[in-house]
C-alpha positions as CSV (number, residue, x, y, z in Angstrom):
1,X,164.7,-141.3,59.3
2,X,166.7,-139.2,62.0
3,X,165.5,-138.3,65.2
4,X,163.9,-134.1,63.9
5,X,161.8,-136.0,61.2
6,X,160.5,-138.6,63.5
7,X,159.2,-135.8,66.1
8,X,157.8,-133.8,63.3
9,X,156.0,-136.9,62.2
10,X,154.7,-137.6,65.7
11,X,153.7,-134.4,65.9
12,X,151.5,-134.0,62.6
13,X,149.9,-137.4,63.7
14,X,148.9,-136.2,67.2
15,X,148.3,-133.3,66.5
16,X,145.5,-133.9,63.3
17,X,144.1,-137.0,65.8
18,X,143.7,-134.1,68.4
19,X,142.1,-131.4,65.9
20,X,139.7,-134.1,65.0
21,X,138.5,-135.4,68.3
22,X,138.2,-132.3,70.0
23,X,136.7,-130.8,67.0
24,X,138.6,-127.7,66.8
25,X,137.1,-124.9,64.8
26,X,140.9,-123.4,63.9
27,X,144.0,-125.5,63.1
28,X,147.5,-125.6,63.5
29,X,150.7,-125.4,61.7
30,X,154.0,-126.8,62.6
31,X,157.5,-125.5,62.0
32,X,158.2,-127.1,58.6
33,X,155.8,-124.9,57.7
34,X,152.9,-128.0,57.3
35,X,148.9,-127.0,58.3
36,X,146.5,-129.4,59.9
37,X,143.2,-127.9,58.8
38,X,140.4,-127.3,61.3
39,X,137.8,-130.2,62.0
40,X,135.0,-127.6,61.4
41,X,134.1,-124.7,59.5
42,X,136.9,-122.5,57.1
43,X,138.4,-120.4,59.6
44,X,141.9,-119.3,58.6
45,X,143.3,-118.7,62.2
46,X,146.3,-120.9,62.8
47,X,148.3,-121.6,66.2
48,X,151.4,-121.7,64.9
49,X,154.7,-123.2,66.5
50,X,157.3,-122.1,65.6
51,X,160.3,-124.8,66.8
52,X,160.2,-128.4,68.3
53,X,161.6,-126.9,71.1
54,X,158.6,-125.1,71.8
55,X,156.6,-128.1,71.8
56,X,159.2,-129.9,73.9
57,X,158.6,-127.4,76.5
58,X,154.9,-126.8,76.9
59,X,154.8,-130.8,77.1
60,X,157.4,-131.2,80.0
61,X,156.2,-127.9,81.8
62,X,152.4,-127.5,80.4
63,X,151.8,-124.2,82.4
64,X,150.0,-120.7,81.4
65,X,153.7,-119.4,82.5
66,X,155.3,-121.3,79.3
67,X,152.8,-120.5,77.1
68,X,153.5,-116.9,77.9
69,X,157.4,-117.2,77.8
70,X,157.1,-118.5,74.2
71,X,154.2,-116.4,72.9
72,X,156.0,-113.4,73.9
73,X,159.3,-114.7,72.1
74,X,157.1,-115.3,69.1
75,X,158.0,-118.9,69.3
76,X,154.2,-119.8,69.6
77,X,151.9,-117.7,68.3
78,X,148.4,-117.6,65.8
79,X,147.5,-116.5,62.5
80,X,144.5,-115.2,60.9
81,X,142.4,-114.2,63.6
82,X,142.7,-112.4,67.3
83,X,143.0,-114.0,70.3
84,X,138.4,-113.6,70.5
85,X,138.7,-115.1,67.3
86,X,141.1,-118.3,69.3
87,X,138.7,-117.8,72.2
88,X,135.0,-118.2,70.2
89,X,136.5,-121.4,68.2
90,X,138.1,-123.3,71.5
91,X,137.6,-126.8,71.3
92,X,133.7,-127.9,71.5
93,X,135.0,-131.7,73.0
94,X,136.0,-132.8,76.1
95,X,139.7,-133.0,76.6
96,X,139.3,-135.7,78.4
97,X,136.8,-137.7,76.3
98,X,139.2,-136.4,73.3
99,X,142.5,-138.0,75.1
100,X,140.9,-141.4,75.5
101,X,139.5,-141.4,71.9
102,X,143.1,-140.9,71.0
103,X,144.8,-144.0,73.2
104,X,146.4,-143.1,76.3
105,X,149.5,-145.3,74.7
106,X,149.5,-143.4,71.6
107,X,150.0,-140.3,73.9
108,X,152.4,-141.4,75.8
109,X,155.1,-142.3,72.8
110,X,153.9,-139.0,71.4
111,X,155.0,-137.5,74.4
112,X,158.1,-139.5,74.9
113,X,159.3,-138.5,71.2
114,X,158.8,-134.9,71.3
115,X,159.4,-134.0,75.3
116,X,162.8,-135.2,74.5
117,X,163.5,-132.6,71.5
118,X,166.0,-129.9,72.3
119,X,165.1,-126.9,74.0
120,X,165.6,-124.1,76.4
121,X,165.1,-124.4,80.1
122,X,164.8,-120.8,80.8
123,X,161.5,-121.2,79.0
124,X,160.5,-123.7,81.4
125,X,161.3,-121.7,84.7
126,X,158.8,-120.6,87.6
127,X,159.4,-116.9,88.3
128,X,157.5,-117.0,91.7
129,X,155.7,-115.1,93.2
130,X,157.7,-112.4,94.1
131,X,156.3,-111.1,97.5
132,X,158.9,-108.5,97.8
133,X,157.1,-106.6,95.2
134,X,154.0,-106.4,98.1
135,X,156.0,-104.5,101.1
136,X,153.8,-101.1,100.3
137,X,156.7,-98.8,101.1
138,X,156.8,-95.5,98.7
139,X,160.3,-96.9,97.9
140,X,158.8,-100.8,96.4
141,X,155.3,-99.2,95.6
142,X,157.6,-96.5,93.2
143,X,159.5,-99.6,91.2
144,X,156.5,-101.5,90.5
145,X,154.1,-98.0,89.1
146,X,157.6,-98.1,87.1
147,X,157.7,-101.4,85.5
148,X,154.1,-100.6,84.6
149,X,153.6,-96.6,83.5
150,X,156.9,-95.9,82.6
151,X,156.8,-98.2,79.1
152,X,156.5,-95.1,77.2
153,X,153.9,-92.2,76.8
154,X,154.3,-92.5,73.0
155,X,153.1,-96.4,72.9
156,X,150.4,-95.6,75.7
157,X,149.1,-93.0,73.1
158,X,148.7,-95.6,70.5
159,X,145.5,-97.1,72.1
160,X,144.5,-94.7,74.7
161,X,141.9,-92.0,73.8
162,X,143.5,-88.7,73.3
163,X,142.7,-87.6,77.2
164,X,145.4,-90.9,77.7
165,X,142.5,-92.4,80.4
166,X,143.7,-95.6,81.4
167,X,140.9,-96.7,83.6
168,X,137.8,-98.4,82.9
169,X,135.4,-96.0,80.2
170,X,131.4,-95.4,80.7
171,X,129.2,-96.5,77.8
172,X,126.2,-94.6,77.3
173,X,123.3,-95.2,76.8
174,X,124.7,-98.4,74.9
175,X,128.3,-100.3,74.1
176,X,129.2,-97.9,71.2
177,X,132.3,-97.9,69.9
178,X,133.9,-93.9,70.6
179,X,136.2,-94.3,73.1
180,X,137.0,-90.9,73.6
181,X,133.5,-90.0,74.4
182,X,132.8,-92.8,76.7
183,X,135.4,-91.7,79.1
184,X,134.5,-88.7,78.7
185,X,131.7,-89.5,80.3
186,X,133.2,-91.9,82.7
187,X,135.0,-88.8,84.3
188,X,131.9,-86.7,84.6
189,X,129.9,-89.4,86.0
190,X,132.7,-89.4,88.4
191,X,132.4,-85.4,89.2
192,X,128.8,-86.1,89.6
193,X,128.9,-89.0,91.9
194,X,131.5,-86.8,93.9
195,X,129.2,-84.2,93.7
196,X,131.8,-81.4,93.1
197,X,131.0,-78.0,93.2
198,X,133.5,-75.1,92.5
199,X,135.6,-73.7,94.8
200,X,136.2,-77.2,96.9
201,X,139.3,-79.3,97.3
202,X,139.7,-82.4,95.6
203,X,142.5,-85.1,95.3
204,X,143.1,-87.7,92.9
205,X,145.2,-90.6,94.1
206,X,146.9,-92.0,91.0
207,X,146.0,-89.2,88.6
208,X,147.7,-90.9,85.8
209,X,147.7,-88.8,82.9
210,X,146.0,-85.8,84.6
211,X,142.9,-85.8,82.5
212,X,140.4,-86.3,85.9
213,X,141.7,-83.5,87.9
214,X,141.7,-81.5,84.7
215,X,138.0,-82.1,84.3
216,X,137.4,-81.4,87.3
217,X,138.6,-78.2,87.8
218,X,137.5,-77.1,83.8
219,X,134.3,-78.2,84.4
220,X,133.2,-78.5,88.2
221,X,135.1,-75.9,89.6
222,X,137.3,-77.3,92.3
223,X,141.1,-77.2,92.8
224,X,142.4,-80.5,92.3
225,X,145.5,-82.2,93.3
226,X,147.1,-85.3,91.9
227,X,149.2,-87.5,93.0
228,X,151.3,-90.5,90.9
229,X,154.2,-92.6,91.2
230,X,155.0,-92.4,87.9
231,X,158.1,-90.1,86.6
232,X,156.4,-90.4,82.9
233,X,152.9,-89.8,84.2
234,X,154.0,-86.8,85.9
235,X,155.6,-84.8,82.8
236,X,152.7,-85.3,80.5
237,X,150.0,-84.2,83.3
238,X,152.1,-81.0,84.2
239,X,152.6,-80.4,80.8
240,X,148.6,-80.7,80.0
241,X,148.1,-78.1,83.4
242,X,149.9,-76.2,82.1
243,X,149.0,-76.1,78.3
244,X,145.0,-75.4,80.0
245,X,145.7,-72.9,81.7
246,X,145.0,-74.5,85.0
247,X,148.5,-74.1,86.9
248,X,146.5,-71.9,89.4
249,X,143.7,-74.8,90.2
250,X,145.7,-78.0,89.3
251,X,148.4,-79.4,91.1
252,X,150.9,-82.7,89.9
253,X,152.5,-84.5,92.7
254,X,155.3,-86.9,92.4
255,X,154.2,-88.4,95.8
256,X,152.9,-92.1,97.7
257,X,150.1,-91.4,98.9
258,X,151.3,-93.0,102.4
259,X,153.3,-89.7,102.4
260,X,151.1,-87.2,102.0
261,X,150.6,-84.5,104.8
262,X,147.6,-83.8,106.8
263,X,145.7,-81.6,104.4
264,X,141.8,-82.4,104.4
265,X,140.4,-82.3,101.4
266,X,136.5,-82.4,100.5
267,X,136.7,-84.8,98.0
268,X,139.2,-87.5,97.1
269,X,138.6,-90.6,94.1
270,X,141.0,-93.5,93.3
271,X,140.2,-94.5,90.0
272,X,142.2,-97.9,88.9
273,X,144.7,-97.1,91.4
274,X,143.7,-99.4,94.3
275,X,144.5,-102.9,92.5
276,X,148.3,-101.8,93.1
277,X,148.1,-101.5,96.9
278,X,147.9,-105.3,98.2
279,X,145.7,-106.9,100.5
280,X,148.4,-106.8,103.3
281,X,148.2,-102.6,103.2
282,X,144.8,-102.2,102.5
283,X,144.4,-101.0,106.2
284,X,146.7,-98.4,106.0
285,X,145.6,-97.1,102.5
286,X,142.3,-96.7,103.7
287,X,143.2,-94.9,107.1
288,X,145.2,-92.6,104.9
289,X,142.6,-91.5,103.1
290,X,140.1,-91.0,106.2
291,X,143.0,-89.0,107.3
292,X,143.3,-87.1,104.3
293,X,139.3,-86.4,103.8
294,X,137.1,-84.3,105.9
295,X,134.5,-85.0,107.9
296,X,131.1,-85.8,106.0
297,X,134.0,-85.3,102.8
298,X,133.0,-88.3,100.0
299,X,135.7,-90.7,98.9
300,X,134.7,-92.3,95.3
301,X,136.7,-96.2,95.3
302,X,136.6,-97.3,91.5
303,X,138.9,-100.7,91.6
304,X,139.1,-104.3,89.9
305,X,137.9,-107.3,92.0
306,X,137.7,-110.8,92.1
307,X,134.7,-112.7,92.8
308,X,134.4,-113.8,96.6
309,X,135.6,-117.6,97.5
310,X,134.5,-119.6,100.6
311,X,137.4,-118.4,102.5
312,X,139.7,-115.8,103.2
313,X,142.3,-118.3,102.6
314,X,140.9,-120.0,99.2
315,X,140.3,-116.4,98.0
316,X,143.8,-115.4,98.3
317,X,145.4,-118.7,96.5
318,X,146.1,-117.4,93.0
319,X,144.9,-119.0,89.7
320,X,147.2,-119.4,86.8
321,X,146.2,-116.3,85.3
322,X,145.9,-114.0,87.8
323,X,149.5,-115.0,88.9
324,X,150.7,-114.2,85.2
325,X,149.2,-110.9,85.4
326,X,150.9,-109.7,88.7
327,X,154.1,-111.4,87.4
328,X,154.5,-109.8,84.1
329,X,151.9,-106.6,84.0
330,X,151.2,-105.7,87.8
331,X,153.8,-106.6,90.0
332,X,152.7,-106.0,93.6
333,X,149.2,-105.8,92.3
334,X,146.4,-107.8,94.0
335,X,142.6,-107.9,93.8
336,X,140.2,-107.7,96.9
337,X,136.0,-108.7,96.6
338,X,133.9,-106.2,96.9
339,X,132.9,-107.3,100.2
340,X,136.3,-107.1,101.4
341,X,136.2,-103.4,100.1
342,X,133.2,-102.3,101.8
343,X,133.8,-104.1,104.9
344,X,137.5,-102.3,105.4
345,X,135.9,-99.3,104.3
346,X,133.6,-99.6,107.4
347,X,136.0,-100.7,109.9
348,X,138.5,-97.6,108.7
349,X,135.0,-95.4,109.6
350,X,133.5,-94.3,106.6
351,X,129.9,-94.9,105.0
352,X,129.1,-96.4,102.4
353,X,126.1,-94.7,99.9
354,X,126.2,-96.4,96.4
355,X,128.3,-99.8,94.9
356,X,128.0,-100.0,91.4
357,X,129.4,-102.4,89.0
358,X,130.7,-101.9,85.8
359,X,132.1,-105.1,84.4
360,X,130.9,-105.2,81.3
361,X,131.8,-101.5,80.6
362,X,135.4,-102.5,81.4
363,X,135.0,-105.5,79.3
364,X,134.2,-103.1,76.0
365,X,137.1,-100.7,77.4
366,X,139.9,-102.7,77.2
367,X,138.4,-104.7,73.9
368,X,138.8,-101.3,72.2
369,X,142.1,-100.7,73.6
370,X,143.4,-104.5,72.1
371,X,141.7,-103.2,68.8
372,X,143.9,-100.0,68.8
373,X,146.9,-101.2,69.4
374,X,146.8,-104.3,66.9
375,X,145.6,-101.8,64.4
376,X,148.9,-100.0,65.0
377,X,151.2,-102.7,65.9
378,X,154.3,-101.7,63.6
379,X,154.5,-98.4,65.7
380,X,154.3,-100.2,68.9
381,X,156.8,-102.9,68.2
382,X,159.5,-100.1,66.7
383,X,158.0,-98.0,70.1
384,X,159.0,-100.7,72.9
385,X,159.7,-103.8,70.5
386,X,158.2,-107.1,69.1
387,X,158.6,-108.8,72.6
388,X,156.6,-106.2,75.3
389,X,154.0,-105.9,72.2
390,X,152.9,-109.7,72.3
391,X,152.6,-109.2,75.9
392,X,150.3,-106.4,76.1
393,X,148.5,-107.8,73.1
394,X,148.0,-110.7,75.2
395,X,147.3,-108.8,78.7
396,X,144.6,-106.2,77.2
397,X,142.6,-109.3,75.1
398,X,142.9,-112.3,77.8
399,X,141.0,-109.0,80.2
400,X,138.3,-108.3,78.1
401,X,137.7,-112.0,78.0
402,X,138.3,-112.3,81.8
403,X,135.9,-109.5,82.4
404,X,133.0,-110.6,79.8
405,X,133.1,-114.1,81.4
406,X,133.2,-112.4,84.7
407,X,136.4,-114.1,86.3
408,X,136.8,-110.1,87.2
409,X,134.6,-107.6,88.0
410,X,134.7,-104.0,88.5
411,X,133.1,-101.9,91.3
412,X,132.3,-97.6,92.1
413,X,131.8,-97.2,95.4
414,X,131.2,-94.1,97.2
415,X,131.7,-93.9,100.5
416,X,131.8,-90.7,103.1
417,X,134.3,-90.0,106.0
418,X,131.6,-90.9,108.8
419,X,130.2,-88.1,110.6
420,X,126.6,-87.6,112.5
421,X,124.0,-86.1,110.9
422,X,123.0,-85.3,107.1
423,X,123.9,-87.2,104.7
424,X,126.5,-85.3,102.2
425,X,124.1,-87.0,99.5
426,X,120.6,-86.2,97.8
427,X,118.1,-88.8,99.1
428,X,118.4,-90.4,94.9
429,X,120.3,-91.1,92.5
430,X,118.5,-89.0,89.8
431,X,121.1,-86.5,89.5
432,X,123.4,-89.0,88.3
433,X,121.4,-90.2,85.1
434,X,120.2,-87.1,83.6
């Protein structure tokens, strides 16, 4: 027997020891094309590998990192089911427990024999953490809106709404399932938290697609500007202006916000925008916008956090995940807590009315969003190719499970530019759930 059948034996004999013992609800199936059956139920969801290479390298570098190396390059991937469907039927055992029903010898040979299989160390290798991508200069903050908005309007339109709202959606009065009309509703709750009235200046930092500041002005009244980083952003929003009717009350800005001239506006909102800022220049964003708003002027902050940690220090030390996410999807991103928000918010003088959280709400969003795009994969694979579509496939479903377990969260805050005397709100919230 030569060395490629003995691993592939291995393999198929740890592998249906480990499938029993941690009594996994979906199976696997190795590269000679050979299924181990789950230890309970039918399910027909494989995790397939596709090499003994692969295998080779998530044993000798077991990390999130490889996993998503190979998954991406299709060399370790699943079958028959969605990566909820992988997530409801993880295993019911104890690794642990499972390991030592196994043998700890039996392990190890298994290990020995299939570590030693040829593969490819690029697979294997730490990208860091790339702190360079953090600086907050328009110059650094413009390359990494890049990497993420310029993929292509066409494949953002494949699971966007047709407003192209790429930020968290509002569900109500229950989690249906039109995504058009729940942001819909997300950006008038918006207008109505911002209490817009016509004729009043509003900015939008990170307008995205346009479709807020188009709202806005359609249906509150106010002359809006909006301001991205994004080149591809930018031509679709101008073009939507435009196509409305609204040149005269909308304005597209190819701008950082850090370079914006003193121009008070009432109003200003950040809507998804804030997670691309960076602890470090949270400071200066948020004097920025106090110098930016008038007095008494409200600021709505609508951004994804983490949940607080003991410490500053522990809070900042980044799990496997979240260091995937700013690695491959967000680089130069970084979450806050929400007490970190409202406490800056404070110290860069502004008052804070209303903190809402939304978590759930995102955790529907961005389900819907997976469900649109693996309902048009084909296009999106021939759109950007096979590669960037396993990783946003990956990205959109491993959120919505992050934000149903609540690993993230996801807060509105609105906050005033302090000033002495009335409040620039009603004494309730009534107004906003009419």
């Amino acid at each position: 027997m030569d060395q490629p059948e003995k691993r592939l034996r291995a393999a198929r004999e740890i592998f249906t020891r480990a499938v029993r013992e941690l009594d996994l609800g979906f199976g696997l199936r190795l590269w000679d094309g050979g299924e181990i059956p789950p230890a309970r139920g039918d399910s027909p969801l494989r995790v397939t590998i596709a090499d003994e290479g692969a295998l080779a390298s998530l044993l000798r570098r077991p990390s999130l990192d490889t996993f998503i190396r190979l998954h991406v390059a299709g060399r370790v991937d699943w079958t028959g089911g969605t990566i909820f469907d992988l997530a409801a039927l993880r295993p019911a055992g104890k690794p642990g427990r499972a390991a030592r029903r196994i043998g700890l010898l039996r392990l190890l040979r298994a290990w020995w024999s299939l570590a030693r299989a040829p593969r490819e160390a690029t697979m294997e290798a730490g990208r860091g953490d790339a702190a360079g991508t953090r600086r907050g200069d328009a110059a650094t903050n413009a390359r990494n809106i890049a990497h993420h908005y310029d993929v292509s309007n066409a494949f953002y339109r494949l699971f966007l709404d047709p407003e192209m709202v790429y930020t968290c959606a509002y569900f109500s009065p229950d989690f249906h399932d039109d995504l058009a009309r729940a942001q819909r509703d997300k950006l008038d709750m918006i207008c109505r938290k911002l209490r817009l009235r016509p004729g009043q200046r509003h900015l939008d930092i990170g307008c995205g697609w346009g479709a807020l500041v188009c709202h806005a002005a359609e249906h509150h009244g106010v002359r809006a500007v909006g301001i991205t980083l994004s080149q591809e952003q930018a031509a679709i929003a101008r073009e939507r202006v435009a196509a409305r009717g609204l040149s005269d009350r909308v304005e597209i800005r190819l701008v950082d916000y850090n370079e914006m001239k003193d121009e008070p506006f009432d109003t200003i909102s950040s809507v998804g925008m804030f997670e691309h800022v960076g602890i470090d220049n949270h400071r200066a964003y948020f004097a920025a916008v106090h110098r930016l708003l008038k007095p008494g002027g409200l600021y709505l902050h609508h951004a994804i956090s983490r949940p607080a940690k003991g410490t500053d220090r522990q809070f900042r030390r980044m799990r496997a995940e979240y260091r995937a996410l700013v690695r491959y999807i967000f680089p130069g991103g970084e979450l806050d807590h929400v007490g970190m928000s409202i406490a800056n918010l404070e110290r860069a003088k502004f008052e804070i009315h209303d903190v809402e959280g939304w978590r759930m709400h995102y955790a529907r969003t961005t389900r819907l969003w997976h469900d649109n795009l693996l309902a048009r994969r084909a296009e999106a694979e021939a759109e950007v190719g096979p590669e960037k579509t396993r990783m946003w496939l990956l990205y959109l479903g491993g959120c919505s499970l992050a934000f149903e377990r609540g690993a993230v969260g996801i807060f509105q805050t609105l906050a005033s530019r302090r000033n002495k005397g009335a409040l620039p709100t009603p004494a309730t919230r009534a107004d906003l759930y009419r």
